[in-house]
GUTOR-713579 format. One record per residue (C-alpha): y, z, x. Coordinates in steps of 0.2 Angstrom, whole numbers, padded with zeros to 4 digits, always signed. Example, Ala and Ser with C-alpha at 12.3 -4.5 7.8 and 13.67 -1.06 7.14 Angstrom:
<kolbas>
-0022+0039+0062
-0005+0036+0068
</kolbas>
This chain:
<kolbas>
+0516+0669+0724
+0525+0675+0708
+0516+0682+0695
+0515+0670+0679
+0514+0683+0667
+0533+0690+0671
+0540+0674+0668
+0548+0674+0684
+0562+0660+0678
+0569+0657+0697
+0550+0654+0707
+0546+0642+0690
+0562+0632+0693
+0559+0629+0711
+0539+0627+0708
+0543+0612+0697
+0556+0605+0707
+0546+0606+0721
+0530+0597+0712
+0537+0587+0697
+0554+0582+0696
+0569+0588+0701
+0579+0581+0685
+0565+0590+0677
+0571+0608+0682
+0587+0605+0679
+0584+0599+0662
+0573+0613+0657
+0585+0626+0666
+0598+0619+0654
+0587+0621+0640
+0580+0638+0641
+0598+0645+0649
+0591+0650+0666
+0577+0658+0656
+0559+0649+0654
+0547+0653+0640
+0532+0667+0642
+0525+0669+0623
+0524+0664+0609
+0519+0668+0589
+0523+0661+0572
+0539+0649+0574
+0549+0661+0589
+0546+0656+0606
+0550+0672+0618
+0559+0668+0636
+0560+0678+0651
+0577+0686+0647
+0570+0692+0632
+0580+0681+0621
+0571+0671+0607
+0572+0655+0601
+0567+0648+0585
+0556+0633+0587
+0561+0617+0575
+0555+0606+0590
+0539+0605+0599
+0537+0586+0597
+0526+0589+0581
+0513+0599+0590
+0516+0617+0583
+0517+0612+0564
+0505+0628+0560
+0516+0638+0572
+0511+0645+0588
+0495+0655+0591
+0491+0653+0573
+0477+0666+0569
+0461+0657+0564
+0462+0644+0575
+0463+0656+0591
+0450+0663+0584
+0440+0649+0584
+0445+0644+0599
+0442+0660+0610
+0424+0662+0600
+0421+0645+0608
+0427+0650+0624
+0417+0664+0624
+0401+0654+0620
+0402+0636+0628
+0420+0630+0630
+0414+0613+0640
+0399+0601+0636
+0384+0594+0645
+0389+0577+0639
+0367+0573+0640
+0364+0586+0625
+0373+0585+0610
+0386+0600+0604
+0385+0603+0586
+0407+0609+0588
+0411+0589+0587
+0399+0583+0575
+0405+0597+0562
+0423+0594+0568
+0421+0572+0565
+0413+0579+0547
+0428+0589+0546
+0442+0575+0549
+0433+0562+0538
+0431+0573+0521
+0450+0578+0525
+0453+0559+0524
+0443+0556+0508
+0428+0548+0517
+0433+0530+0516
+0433+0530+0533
+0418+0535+0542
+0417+0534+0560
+0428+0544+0572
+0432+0546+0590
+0440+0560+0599
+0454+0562+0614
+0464+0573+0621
+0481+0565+0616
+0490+0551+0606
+0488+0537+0617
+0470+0539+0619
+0468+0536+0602
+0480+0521+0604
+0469+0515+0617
+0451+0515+0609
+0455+0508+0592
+0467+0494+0601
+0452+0491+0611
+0439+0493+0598
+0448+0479+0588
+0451+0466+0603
+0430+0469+0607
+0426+0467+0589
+0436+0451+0583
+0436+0442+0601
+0456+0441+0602
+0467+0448+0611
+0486+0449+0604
+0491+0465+0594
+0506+0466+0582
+0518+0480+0586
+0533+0486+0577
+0551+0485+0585
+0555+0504+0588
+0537+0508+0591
+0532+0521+0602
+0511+0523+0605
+0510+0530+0621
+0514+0527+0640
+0497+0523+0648
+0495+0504+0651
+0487+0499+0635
+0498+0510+0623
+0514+0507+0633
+0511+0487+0627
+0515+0492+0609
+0527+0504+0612
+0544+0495+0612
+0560+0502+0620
+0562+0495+0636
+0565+0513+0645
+0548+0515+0646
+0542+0497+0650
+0554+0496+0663
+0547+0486+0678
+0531+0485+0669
+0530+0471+0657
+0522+0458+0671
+0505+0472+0666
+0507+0472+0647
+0502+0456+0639
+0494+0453+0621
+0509+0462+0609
+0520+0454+0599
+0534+0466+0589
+0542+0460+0574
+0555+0465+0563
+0553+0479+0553
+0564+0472+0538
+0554+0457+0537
+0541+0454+0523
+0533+0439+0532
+0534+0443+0549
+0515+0445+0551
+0513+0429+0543
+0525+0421+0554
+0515+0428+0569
+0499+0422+0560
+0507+0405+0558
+0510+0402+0578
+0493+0411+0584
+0473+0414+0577
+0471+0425+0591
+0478+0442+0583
+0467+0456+0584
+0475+0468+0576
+0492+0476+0566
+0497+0493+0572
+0513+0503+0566
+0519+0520+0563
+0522+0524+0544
+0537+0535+0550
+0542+0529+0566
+0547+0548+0575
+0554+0542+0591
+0563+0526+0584
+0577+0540+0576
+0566+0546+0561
+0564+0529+0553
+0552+0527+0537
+0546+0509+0537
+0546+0502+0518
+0529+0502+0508
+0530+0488+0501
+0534+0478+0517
+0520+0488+0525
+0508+0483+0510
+0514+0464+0513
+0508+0464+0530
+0493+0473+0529
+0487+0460+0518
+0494+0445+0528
+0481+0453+0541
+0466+0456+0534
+0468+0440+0527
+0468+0434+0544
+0452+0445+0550
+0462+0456+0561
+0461+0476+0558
+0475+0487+0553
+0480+0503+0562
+0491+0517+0556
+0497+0527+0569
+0500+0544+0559
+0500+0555+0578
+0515+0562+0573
+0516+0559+0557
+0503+0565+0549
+0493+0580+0544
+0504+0586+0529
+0520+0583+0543
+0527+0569+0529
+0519+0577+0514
+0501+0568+0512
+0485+0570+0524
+0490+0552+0529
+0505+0543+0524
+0494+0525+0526
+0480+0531+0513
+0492+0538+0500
+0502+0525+0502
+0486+0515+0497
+0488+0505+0511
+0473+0494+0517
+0470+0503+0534
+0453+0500+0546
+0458+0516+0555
+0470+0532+0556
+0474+0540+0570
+0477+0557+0572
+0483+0570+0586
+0496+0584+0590
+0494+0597+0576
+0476+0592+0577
+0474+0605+0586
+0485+0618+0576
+0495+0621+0589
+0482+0629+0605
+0472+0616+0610
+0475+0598+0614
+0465+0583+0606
+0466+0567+0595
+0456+0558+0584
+0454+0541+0579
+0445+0540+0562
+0442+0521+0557
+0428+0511+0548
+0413+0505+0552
+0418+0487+0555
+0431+0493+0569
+0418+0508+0574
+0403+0492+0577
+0406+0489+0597
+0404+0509+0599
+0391+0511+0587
+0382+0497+0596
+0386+0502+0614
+0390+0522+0613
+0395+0520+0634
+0408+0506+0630
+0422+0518+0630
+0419+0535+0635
+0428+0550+0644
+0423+0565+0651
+0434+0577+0638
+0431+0566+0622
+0424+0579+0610
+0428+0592+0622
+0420+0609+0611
+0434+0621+0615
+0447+0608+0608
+0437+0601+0592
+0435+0620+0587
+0450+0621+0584
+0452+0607+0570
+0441+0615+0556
+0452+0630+0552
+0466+0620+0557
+0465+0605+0546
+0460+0621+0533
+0476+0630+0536
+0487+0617+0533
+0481+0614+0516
+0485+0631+0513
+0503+0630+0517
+0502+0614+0504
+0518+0623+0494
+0526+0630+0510
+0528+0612+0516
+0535+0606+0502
+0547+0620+0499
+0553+0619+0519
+0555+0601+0515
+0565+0603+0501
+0576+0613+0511
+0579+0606+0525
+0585+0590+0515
+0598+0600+0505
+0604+0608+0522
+0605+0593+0531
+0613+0584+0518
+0627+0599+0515
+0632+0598+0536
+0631+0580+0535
+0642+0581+0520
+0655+0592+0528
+0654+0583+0546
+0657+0565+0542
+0665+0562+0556
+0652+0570+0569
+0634+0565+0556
+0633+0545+0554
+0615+0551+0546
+0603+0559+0541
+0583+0554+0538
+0568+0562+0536
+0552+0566+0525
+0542+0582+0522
+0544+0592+0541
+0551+0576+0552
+0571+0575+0551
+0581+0565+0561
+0600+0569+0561
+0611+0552+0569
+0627+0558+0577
+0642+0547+0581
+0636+0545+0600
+0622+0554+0615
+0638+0560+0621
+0641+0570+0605
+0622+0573+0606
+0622+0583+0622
+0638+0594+0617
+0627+0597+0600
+0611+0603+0614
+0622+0614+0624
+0626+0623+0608
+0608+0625+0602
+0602+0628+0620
+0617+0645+0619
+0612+0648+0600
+0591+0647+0603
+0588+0634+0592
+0572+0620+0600
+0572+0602+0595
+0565+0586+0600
+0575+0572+0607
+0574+0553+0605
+0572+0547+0620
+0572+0529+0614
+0588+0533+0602
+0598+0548+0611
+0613+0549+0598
+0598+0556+0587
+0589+0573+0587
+0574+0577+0578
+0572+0595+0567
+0553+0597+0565
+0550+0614+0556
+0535+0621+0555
+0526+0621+0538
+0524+0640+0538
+0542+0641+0541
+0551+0655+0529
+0566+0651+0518
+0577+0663+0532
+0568+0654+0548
+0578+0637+0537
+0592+0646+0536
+0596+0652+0551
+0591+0634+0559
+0604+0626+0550
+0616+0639+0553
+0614+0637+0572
+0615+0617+0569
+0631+0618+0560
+0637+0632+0574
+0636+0619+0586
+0642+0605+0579
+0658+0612+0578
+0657+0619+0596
+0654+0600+0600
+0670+0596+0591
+0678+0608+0598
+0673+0601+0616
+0678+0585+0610
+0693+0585+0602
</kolbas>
């Protein structure tokens, strides 16, 4: 057996082959250049050949960085003292954390729940609302993306992911993103709708920012109607588009925010629901009515104190990153017309639209040569998603774009 530590690319490529997917290993061969990662520290990622790569991808998890230094801390001081719970006596590392997270918020909403990803989130506050109101249909957004299990994969909208599925996911209806009464006209044809979820900043759908006052229109179109509002910030939020949540600065009506990858500053996994007491009531009544073995997990909620505390101190680092990477992107876009359809983005979340995926995956093989990590769209492949870190240096900008704009004209090139 080879040993983990050496990063011993070959024996990883065959392991995973072996017992994931084959189309996984070749991907991930592509993408690390016959090299696999082994550490980690601040926005480099260190691989097995000893090359590094600057990390502008991570899907959103790594906004603080890897193996930021207060949150390991934390976390290997839980580990050394009770990294798992009981789940009969209470842990005081959740209570503070749920303390934590709802200050963070501003305190309008109370009542929390922890998981260990975004889709568990998804499923509890979905479920909450059906148990609370009595009905069953929830309103999605078209481009959505909430998850894969079951109950998430119903919102979630592309058809990539629903494929062969859709007999097993009733009670969603999407509607159209640039209509102002499309809740309405969903209220119109049903009294059974439970709840409105959408994403402020739909990441997965291309990096597209729904409109505020469309947003503001529906929300009030369903509390009208008695159903709860959910604002699925899992990507999004956490300072990753500027505020603490995009919903609440937005002043938007929402019965609950959810929360999740940079939760967990980057080293441990967990989410977090944090909602109101009306959508909290079922859970508050029955505390069994939806429970998991890892909810509240100790070694994981350590790690949201001085994480949530970090990210406000990079406040003016986020901003300045942002600043930047809208004045880079725009320049290549500017001198690419013909390769850039787009740019879109907000804060640390950039989407750059190019002319087709074909185009797309000459523009990967570049950045996988140049070391350079983003995030795909799965849903929208001509896209690819920038998601710097918030403590990001104005050089760690600059050498991103450089490498973009390197391998754009490589893709030209290849193309021409």
């Amino acid at each position: 057996m080879s040993d983990i530590k050496s990063g011993d690319a070959k024996a990883t490529f065959k392991q995973v082959k072996k017992h994931f997917s084959p189309s996984l290993a070749m991907a991930g061969k592509f993408m690390g250049q016959g090299a696999v990662e082994t550490s980690a520290e601040g926005c480099r990622v260190t691989l097995s050949d000893g090359r590094q790569a600057l990390d502008f991808g991570s899907y959103a998890v790594a906004l603080l960085g890897h193996r930021n230094v207060a949150v390991v801390r934390a976390v290997r001081d839980q580990l050394d003292r009770m990294p798992t719970s009981t789940r009969s006596v209470l842990n005081p590392v959740p209570a503070l954390a749920a303390e934590t997270v709802v200050d963070y918020l501003g305190g309008a909403l109370p009542k929390v729940y922890f998981g260990s990803g975004g889709a568990d989130a998804v499923e509890v506050a979905v479920k909450l609302a059906r148990v609370a109101t009595g009905r069953s249909t929830v309103i999605a957004v078209e481009g959505a993306f909430h998850g894969k299990t079951l109950g998430a994969l119903a919102l979630t909208h592309h058809d990539r992911f629903r494929g062969g599925l859709d007999s097993v996911l009733p009670g969603a209806v999407h509607i159209d993103p640039a209509r102002p009464d499309a809740v309405a006209r969903v209220l119109a044809e049903t009294d059974d709708v439970a709840a409105l979820i959408f994403e402020p900043v739909q990441g997965e759908n291309g990096v597209t920012t729904l409109d505020p006052a469309i947003l503001a229109r529906w929300c009030a179109d369903a509390k009208a109607a008695g159903a709860f509002v959910i604002a699925d910030e899992i990507q999004v939020g956490l300072r990753r588009c500027g505020e603490r949540s995009v919903a609440l600065a937005a002043g938007l009506p929402v019965d609950a925010v959810l929360l999740g990858k940079a939760l967990g500053g980057g080293v441990v996994p967990v989410s977090a629901m944090v909602c109101s007491e009306e959508l909290y009531a079922p859970l508050a009544a029955d505390f069994v009515l939806h429970t998991a073995t890892f909810s509240g997990h100790p070694l994981a909620t350590a790690a949201i104190v001085p994480a949530l505390a970090t990210i406000e101190e990079h406040v003016a680092d986020g901003l300045r990153v942002g600043a930047e990477m809208a004045a880079g992107l725009e320049a290549i876009a500017a001198d690419h017309p013909e390769s850039v359809s787009a740019v879109r983005g907000r804060g640390l979340l950039w989407g750059v639209d190019f002319v087709s995926p074909e185009f797309v995956g000459e523009v990967q093989v570049g950045l996988a040569q140049r070391g350079l990590v983003v995030s795909t769209c799965l849903s929208r492949p001509e896209v690819l998603r920038l998601i710097p870190p918030i403590v990001a240096t104005s050089e760690d900008i600059e050498q991103a774009l450089f490498l973009l704009r390197g391998s754009i004209e490589q893709a030209r090139a290849a193309v021409a």
